[in-house]
PDB file of N, CA, C and O in Angstrom:
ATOM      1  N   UNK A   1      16.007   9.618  12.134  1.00  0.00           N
ATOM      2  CA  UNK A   1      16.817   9.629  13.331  1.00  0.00           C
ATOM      3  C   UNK A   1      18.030  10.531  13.095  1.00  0.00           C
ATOM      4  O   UNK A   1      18.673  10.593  12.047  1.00  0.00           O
ATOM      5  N   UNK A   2      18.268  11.267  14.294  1.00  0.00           N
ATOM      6  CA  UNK A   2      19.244  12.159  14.117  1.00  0.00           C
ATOM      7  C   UNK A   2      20.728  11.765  14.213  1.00  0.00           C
ATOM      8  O   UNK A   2      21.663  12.510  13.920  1.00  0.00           O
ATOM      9  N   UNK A   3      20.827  10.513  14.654  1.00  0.00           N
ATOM     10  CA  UNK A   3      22.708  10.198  14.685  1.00  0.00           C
ATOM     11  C   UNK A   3      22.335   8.670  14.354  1.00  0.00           C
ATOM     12  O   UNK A   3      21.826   7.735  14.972  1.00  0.00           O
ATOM     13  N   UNK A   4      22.838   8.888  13.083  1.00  0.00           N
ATOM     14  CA  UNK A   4      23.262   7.274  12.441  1.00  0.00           C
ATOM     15  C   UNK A   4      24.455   6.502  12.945  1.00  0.00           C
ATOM     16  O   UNK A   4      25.327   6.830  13.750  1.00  0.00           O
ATOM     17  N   UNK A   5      24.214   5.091  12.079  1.00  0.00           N
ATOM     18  CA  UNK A   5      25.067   4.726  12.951  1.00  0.00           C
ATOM     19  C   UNK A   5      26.543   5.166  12.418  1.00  0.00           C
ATOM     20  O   UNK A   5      27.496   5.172  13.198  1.00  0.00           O
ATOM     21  N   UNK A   6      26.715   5.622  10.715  1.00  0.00           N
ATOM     22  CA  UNK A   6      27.919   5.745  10.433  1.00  0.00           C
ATOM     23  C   UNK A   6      28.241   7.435  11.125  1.00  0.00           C
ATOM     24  O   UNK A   6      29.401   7.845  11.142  1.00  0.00           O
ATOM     25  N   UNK A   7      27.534   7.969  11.456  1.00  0.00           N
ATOM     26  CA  UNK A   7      28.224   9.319  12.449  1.00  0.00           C
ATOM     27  C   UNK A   7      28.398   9.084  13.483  1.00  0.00           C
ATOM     28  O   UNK A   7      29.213   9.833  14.021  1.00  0.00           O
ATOM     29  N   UNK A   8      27.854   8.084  14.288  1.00  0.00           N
ATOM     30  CA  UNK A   8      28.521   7.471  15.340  1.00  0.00           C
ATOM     31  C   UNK A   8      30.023   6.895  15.284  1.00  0.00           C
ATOM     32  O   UNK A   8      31.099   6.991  15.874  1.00  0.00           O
ATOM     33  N   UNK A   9      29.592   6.428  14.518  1.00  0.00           N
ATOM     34  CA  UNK A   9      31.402   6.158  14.338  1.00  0.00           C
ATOM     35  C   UNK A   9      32.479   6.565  13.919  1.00  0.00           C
ATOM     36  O   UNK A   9      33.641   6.274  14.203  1.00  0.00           O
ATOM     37  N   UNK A  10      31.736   7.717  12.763  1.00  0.00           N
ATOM     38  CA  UNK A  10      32.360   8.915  13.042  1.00  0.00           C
ATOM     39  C   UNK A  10      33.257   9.593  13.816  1.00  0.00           C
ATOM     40  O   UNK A  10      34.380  10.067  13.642  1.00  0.00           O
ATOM     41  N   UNK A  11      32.191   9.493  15.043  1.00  0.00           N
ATOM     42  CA  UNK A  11      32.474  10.229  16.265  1.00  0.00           C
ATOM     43  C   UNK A  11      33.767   9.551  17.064  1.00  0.00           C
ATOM     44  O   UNK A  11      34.738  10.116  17.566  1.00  0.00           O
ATOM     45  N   UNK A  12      33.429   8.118  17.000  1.00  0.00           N
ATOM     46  CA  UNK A  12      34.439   7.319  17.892  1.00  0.00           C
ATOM     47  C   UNK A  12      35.596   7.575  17.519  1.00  0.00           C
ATOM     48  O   UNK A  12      36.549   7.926  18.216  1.00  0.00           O
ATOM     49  N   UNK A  13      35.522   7.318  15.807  1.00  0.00           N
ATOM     50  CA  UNK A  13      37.159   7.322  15.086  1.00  0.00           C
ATOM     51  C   UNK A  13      37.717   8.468  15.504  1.00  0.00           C
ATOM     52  O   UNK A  13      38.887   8.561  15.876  1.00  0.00           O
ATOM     53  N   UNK A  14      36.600   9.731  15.444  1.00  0.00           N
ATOM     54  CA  UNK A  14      37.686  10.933  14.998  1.00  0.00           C
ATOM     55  C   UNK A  14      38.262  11.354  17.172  1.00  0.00           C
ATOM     56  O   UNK A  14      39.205  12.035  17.577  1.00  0.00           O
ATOM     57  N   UNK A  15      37.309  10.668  17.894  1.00  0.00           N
ATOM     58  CA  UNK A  15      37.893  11.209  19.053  1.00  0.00           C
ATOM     59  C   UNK A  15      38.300  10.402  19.811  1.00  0.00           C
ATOM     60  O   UNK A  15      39.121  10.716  20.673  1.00  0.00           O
ATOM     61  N   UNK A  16      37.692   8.799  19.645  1.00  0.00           N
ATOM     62  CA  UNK A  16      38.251   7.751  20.491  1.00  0.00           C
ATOM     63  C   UNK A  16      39.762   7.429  19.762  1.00  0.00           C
ATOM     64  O   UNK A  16      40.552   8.202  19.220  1.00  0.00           O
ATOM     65  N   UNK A  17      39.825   5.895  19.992  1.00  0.00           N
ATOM     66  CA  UNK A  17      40.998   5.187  19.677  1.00  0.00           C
ATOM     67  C   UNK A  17      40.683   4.182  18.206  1.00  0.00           C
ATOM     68  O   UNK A  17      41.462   3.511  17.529  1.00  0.00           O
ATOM     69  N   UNK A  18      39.317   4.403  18.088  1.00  0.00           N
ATOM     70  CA  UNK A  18      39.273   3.554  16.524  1.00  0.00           C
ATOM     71  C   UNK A  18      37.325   3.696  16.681  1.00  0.00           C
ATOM     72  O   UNK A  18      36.693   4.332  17.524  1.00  0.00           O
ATOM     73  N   UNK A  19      36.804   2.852  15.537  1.00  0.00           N
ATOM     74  CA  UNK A  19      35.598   3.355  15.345  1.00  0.00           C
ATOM     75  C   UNK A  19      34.708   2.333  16.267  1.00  0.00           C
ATOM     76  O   UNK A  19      33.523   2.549  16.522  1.00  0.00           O
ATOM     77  N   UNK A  20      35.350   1.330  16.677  1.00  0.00           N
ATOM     78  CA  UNK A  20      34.816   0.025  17.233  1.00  0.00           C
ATOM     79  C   UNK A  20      35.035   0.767  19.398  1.00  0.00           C
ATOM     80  O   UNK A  20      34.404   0.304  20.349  1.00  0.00           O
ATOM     81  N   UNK A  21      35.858   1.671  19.454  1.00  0.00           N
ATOM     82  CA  UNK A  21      36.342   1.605  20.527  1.00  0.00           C
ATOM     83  C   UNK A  21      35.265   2.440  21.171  1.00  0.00           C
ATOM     84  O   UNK A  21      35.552   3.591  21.500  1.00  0.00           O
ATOM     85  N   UNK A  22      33.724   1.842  21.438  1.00  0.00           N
ATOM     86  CA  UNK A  22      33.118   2.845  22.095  1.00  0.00           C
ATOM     87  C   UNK A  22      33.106   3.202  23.501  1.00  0.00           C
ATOM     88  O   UNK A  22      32.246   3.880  24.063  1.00  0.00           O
ATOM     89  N   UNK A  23      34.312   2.598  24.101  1.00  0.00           N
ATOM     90  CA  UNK A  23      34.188   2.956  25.893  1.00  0.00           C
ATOM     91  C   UNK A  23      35.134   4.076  26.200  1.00  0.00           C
ATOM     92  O   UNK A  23      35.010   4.854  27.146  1.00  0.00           O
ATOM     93  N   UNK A  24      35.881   4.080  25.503  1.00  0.00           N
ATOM     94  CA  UNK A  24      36.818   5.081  26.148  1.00  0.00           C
ATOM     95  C   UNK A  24      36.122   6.617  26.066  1.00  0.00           C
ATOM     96  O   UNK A  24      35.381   7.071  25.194  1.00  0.00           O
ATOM     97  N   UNK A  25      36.679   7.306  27.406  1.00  0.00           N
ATOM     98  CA  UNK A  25      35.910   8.495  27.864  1.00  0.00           C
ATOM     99  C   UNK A  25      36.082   9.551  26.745  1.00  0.00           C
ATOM    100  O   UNK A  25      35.190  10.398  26.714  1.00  0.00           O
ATOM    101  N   UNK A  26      37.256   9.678  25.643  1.00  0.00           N
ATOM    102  CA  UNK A  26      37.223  10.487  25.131  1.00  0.00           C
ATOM    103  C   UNK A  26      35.831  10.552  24.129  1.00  0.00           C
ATOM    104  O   UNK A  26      35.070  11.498  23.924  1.00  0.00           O
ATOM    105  N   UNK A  27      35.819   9.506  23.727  1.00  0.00           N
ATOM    106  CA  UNK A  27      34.649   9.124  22.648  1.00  0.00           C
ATOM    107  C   UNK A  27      33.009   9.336  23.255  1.00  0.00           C
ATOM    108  O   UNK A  27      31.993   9.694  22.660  1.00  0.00           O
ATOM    109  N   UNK A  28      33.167   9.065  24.269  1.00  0.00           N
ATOM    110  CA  UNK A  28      31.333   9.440  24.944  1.00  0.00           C
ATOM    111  C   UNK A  28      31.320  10.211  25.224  1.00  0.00           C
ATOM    112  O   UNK A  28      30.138  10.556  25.220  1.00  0.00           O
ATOM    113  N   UNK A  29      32.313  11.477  25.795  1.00  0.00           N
ATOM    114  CA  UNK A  29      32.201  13.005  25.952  1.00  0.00           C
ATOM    115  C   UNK A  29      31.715  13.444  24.628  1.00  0.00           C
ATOM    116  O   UNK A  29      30.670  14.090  24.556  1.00  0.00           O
ATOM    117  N   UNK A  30      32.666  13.020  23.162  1.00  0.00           N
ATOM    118  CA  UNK A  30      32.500  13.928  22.001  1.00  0.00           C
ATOM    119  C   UNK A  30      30.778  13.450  21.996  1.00  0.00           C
ATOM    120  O   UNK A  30      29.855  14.262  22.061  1.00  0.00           O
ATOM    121  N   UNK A  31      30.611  11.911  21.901  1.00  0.00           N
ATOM    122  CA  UNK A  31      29.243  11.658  21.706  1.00  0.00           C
ATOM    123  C   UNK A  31      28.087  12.085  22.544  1.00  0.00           C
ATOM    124  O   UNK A  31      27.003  12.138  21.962  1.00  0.00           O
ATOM    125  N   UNK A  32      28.129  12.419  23.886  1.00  0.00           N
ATOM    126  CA  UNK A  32      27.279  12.881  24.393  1.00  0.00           C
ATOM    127  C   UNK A  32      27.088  14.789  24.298  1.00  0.00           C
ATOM    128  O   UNK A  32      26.196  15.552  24.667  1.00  0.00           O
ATOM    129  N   UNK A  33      28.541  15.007  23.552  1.00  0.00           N
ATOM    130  CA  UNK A  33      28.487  16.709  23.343  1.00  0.00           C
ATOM    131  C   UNK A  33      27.879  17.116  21.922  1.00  0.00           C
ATOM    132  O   UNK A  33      27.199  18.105  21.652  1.00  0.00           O
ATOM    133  N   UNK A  34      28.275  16.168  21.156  1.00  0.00           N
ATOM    134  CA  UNK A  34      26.980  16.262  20.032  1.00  0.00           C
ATOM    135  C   UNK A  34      25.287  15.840  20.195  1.00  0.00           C
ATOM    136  O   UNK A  34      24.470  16.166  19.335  1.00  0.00           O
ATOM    137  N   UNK A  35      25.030  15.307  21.052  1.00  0.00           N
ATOM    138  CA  UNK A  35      23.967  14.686  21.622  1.00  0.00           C
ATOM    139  C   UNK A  35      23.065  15.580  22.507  1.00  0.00           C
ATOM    140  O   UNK A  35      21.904  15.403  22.877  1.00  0.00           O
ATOM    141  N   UNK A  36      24.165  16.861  22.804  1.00  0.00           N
ATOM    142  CA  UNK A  36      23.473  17.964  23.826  1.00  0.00           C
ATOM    143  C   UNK A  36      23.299  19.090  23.104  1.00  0.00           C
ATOM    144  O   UNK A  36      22.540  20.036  23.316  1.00  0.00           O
ATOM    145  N   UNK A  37      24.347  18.837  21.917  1.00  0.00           N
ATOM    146  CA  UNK A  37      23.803  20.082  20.843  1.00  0.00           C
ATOM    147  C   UNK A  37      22.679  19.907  20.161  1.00  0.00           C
ATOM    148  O   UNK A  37      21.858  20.824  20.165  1.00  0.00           O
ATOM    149  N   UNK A  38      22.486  19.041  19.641  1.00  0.00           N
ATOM    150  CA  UNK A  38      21.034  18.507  18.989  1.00  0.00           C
ATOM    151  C   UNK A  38      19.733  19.053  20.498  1.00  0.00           C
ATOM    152  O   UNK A  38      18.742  19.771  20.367  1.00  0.00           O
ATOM    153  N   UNK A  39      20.068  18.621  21.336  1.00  0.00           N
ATOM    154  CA  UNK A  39      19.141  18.731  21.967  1.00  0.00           C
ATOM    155  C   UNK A  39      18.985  20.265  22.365  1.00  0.00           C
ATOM    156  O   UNK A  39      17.905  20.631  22.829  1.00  0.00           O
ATOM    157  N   UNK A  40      19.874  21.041  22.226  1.00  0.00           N
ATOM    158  CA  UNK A  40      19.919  22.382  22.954  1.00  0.00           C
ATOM    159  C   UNK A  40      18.684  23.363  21.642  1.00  0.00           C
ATOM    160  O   UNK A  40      17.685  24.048  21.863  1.00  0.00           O
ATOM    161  N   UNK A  41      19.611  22.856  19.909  1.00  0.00           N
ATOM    162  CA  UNK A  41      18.515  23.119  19.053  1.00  0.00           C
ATOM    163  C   UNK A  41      17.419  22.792  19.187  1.00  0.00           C
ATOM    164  O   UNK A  41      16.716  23.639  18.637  1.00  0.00           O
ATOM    165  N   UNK A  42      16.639  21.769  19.757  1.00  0.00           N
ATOM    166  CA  UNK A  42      15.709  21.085  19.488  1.00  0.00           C
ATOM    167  C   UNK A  42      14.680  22.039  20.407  1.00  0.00           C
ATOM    168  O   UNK A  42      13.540  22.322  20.041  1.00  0.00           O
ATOM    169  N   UNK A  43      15.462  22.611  22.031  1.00  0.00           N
ATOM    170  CA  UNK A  43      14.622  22.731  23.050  1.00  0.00           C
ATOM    171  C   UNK A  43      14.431  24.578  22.721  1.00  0.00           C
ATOM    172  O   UNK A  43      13.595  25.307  23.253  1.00  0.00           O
ATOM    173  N   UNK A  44      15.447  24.970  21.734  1.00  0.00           N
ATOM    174  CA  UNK A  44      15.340  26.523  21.063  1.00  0.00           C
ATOM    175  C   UNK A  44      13.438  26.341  20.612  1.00  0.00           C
ATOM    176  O   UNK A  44      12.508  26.944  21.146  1.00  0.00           O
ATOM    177  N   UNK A  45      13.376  25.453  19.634  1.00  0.00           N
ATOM    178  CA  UNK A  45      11.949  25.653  18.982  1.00  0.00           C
ATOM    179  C   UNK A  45      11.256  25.113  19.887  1.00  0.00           C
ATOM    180  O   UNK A  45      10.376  25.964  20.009  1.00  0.00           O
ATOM    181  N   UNK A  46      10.994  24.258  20.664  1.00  0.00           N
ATOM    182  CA  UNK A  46      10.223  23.760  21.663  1.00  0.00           C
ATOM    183  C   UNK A  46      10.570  23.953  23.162  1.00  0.00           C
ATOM    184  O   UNK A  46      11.162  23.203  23.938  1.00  0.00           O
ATOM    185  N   UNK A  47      10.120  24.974  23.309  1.00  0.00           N
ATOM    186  CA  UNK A  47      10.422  25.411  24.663  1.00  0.00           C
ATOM    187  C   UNK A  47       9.270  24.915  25.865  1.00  0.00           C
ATOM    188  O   UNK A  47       9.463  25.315  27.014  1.00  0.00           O
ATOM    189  N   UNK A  48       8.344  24.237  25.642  1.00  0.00           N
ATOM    190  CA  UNK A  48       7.671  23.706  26.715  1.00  0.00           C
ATOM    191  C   UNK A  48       7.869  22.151  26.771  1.00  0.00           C
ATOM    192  O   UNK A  48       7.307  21.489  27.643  1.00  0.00           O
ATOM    193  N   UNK A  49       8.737  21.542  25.756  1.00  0.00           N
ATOM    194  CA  UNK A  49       9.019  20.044  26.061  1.00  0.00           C
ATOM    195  C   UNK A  49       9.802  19.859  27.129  1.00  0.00           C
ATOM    196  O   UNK A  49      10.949  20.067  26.733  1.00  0.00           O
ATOM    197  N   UNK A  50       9.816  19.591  28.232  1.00  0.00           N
ATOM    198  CA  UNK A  50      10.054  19.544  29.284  1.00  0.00           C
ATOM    199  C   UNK A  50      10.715  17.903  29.737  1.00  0.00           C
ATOM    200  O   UNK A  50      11.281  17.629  30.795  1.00  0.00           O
ATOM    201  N   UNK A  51      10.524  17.275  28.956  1.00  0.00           N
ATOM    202  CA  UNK A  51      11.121  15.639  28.743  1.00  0.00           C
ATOM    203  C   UNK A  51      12.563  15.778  28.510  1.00  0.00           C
ATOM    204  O   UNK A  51      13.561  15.423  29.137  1.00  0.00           O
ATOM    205  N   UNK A  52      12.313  16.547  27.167  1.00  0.00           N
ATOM    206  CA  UNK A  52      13.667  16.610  26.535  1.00  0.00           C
ATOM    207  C   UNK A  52      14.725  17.354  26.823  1.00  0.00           C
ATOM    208  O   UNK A  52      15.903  17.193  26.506  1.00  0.00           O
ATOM    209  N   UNK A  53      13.804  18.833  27.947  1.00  0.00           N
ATOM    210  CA  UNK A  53      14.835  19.377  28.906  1.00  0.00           C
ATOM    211  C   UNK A  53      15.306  18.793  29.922  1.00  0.00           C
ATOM    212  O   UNK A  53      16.420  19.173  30.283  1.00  0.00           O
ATOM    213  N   UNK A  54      14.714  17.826  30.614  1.00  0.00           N
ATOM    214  CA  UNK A  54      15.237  16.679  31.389  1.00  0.00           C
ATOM    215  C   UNK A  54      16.182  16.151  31.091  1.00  0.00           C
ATOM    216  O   UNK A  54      17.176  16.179  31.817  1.00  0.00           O
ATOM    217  N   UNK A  55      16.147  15.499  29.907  1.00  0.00           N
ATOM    218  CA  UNK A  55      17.169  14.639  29.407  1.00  0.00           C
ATOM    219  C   UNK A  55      18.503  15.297  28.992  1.00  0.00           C
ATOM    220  O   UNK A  55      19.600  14.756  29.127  1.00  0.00           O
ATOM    221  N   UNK A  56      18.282  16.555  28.460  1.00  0.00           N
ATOM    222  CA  UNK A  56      19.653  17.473  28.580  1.00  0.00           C
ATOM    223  C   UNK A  56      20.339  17.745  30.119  1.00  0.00           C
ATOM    224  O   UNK A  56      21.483  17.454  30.469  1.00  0.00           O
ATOM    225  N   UNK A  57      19.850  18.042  30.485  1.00  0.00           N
ATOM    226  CA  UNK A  57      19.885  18.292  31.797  1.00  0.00           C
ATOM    227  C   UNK A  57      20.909  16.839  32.227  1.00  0.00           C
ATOM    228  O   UNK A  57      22.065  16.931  32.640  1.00  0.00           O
ATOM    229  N   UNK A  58      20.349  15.869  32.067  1.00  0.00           N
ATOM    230  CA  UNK A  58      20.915  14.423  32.411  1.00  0.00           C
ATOM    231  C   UNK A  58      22.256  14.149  31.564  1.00  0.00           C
ATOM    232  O   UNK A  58      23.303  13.716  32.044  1.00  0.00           O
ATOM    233  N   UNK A  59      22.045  14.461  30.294  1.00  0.00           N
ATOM    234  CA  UNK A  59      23.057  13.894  29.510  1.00  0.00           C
ATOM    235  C   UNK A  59      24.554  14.973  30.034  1.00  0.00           C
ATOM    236  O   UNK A  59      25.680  14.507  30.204  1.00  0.00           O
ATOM    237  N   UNK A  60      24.117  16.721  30.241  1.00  0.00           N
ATOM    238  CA  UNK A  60      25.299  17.392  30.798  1.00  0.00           C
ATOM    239  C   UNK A  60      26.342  17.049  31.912  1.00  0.00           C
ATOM    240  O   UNK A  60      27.530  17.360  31.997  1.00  0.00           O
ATOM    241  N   UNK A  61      25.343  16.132  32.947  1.00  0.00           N
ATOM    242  CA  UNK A  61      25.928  16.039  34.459  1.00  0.00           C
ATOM    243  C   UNK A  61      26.739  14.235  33.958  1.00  0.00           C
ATOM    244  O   UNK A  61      27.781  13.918  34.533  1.00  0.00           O
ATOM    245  N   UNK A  62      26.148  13.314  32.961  1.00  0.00           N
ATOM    246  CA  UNK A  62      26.982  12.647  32.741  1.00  0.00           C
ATOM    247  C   UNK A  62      28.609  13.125  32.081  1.00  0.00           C
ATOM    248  O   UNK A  62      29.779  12.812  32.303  1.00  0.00           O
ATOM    249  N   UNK A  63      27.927  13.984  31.231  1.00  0.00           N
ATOM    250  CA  UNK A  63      29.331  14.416  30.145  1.00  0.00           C
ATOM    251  C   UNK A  63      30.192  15.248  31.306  1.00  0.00           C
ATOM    252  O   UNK A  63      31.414  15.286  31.161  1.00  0.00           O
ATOM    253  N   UNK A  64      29.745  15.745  32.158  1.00  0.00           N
ATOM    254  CA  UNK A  64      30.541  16.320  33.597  1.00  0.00           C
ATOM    255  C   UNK A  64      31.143  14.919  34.380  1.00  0.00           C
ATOM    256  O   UNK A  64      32.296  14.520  34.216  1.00  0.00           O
ATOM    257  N   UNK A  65      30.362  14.404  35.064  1.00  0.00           N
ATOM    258  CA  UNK A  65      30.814  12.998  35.561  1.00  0.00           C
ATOM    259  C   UNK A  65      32.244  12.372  34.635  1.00  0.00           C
ATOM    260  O   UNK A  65      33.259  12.002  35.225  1.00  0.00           O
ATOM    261  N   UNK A  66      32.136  12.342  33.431  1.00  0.00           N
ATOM    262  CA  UNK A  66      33.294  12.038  32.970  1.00  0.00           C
ATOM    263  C   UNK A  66      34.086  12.542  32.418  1.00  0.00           C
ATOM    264  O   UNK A  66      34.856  12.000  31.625  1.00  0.00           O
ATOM    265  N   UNK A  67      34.059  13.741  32.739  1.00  0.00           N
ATOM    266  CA  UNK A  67      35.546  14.983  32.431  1.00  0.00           C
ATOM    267  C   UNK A  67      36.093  15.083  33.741  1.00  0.00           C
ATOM    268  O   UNK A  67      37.255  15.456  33.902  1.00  0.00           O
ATOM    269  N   UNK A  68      35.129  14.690  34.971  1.00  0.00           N
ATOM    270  CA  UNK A  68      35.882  14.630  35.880  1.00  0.00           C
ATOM    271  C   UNK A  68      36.936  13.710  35.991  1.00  0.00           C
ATOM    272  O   UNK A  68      38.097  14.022  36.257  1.00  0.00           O
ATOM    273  N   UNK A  69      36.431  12.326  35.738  1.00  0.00           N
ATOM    274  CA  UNK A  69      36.691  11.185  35.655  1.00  0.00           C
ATOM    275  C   UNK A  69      38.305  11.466  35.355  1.00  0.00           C
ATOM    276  O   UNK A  69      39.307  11.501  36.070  1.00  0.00           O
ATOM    277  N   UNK A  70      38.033  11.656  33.859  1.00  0.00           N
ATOM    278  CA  UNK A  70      39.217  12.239  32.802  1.00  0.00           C
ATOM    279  C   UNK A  70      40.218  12.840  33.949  1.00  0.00           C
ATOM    280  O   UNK A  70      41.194  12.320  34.490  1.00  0.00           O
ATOM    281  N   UNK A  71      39.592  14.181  34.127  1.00  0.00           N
ATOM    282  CA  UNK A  71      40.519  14.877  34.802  1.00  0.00           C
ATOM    283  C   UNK A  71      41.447  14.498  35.940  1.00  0.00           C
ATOM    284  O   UNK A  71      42.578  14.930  36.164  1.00  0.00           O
ATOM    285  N   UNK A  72      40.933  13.849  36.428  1.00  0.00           N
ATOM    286  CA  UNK A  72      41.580  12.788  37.837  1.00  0.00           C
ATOM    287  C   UNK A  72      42.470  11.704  37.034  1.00  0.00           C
ATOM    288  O   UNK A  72      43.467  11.357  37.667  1.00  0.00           O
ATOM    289  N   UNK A  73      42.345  11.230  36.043  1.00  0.00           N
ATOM    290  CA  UNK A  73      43.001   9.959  35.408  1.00  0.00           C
ATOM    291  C   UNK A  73      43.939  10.446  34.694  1.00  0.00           C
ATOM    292  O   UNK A  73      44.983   9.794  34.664  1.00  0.00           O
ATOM    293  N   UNK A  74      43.885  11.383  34.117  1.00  0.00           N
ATOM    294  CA  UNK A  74      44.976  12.190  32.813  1.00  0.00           C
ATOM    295  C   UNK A  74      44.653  13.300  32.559  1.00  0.00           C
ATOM    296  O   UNK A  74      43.661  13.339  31.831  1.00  0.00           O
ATOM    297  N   UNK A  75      45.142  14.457  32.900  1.00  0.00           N
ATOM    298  CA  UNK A  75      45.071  15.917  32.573  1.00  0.00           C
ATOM    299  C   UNK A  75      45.792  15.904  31.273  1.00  0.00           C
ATOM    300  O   UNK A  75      45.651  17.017  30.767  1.00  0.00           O
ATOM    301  N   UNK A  76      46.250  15.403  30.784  1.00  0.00           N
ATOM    302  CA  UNK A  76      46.708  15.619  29.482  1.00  0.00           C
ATOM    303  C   UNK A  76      45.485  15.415  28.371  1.00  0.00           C
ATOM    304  O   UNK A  76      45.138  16.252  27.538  1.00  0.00           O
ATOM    305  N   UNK A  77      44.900  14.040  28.581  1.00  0.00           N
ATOM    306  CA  UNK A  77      43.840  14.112  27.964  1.00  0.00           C
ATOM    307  C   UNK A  77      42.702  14.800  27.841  1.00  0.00           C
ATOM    308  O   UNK A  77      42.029  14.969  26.824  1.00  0.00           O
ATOM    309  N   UNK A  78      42.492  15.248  29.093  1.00  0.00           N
ATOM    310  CA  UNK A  78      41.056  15.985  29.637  1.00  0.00           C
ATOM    311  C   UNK A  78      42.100  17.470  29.198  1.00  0.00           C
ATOM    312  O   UNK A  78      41.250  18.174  28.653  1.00  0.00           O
ATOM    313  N   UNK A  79      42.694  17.831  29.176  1.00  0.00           N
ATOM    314  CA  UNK A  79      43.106  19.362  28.591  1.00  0.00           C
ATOM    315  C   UNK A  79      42.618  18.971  26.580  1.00  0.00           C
ATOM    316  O   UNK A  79      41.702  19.617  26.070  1.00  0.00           O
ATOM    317  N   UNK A  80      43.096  18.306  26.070  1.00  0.00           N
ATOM    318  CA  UNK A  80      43.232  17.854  24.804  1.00  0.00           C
ATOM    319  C   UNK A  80      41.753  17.842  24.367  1.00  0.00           C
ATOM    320  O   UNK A  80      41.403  18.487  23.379  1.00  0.00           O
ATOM    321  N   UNK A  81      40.719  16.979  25.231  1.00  0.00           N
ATOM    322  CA  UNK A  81      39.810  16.807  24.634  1.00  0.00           C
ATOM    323  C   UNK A  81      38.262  18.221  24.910  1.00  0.00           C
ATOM    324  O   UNK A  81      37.192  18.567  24.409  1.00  0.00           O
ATOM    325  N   UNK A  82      39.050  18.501  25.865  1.00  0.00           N
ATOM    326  CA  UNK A  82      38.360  20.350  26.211  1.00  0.00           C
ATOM    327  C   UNK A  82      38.673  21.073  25.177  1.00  0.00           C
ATOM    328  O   UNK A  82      37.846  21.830  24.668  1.00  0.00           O
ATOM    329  N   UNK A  83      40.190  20.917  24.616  1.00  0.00           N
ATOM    330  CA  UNK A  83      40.087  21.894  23.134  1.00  0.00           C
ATOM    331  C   UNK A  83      39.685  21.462  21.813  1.00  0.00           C
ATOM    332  O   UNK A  83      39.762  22.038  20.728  1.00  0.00           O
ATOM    333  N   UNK A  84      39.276  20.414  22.110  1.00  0.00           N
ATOM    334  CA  UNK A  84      39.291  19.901  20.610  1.00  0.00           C
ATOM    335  C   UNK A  84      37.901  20.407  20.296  1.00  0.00           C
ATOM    336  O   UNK A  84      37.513  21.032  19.309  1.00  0.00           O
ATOM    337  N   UNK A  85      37.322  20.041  21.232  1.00  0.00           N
ATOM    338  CA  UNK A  85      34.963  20.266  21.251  1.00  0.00           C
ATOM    339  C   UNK A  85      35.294  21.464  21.832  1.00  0.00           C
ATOM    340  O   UNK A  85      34.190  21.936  21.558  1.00  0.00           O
ATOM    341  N   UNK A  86      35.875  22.427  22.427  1.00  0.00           N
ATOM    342  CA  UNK A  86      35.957  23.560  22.985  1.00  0.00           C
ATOM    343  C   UNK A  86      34.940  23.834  24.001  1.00  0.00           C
ATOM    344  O   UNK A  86      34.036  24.657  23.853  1.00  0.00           O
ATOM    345  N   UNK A  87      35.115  23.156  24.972  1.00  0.00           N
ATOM    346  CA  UNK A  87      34.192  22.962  26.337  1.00  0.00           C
ATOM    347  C   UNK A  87      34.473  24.046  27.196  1.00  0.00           C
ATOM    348  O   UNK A  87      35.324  24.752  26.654  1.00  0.00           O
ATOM    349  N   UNK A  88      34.195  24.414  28.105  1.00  0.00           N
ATOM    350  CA  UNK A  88      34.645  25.578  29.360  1.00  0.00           C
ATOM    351  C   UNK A  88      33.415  24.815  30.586  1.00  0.00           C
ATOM    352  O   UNK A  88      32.350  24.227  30.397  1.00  0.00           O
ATOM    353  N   UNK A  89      34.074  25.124  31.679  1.00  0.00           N
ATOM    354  CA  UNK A  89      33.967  24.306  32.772  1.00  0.00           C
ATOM    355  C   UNK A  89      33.046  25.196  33.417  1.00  0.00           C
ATOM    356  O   UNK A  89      32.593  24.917  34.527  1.00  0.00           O
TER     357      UNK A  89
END
């Protein structure tokens, strides 16, 4: 499996508020932006899996859904966490 659970938490610590804190938006953006990179490699060598282009496809418009979110709630954060993963809109 490609994301354990200690890189998951990883993920939380280094972008949420602690490693336990998995709701906050900063932490499921970083996690769903590592989650779309894996998949972006994955769909490079397999270009007729068509499941898994789905599911990218799905996981982007969530990780959008909640930068919007962000963006409406705190531009400070949603600026912060665009540079940190270096996103462009």
């Amino acid at each position: 499996m490609y994301l354990t659970k200690e890189k998951k938490e990883e993920i939380f610590e280094k972008h949420g508020n602690g490693k336990n804190d998995t709701g906050s938006a900063e932490g499921q953006i970083a996690l769903f932006t590592h989650r779309i990179a894996h998949l972006s490699e994955h769909l490079k060598k397999n270009r007729k899996d068509y499941n898994s282009e789905r599911s990218l496809v799905r996981l982007v418009g969530k990780r959008r859904s909640l930068l919007d979110y962000l963006m409406k709630k705190d531009i400070m954060r949603y600026r912060a966490i665009v540079k940190e993963l270096g996103l462009r809109k």
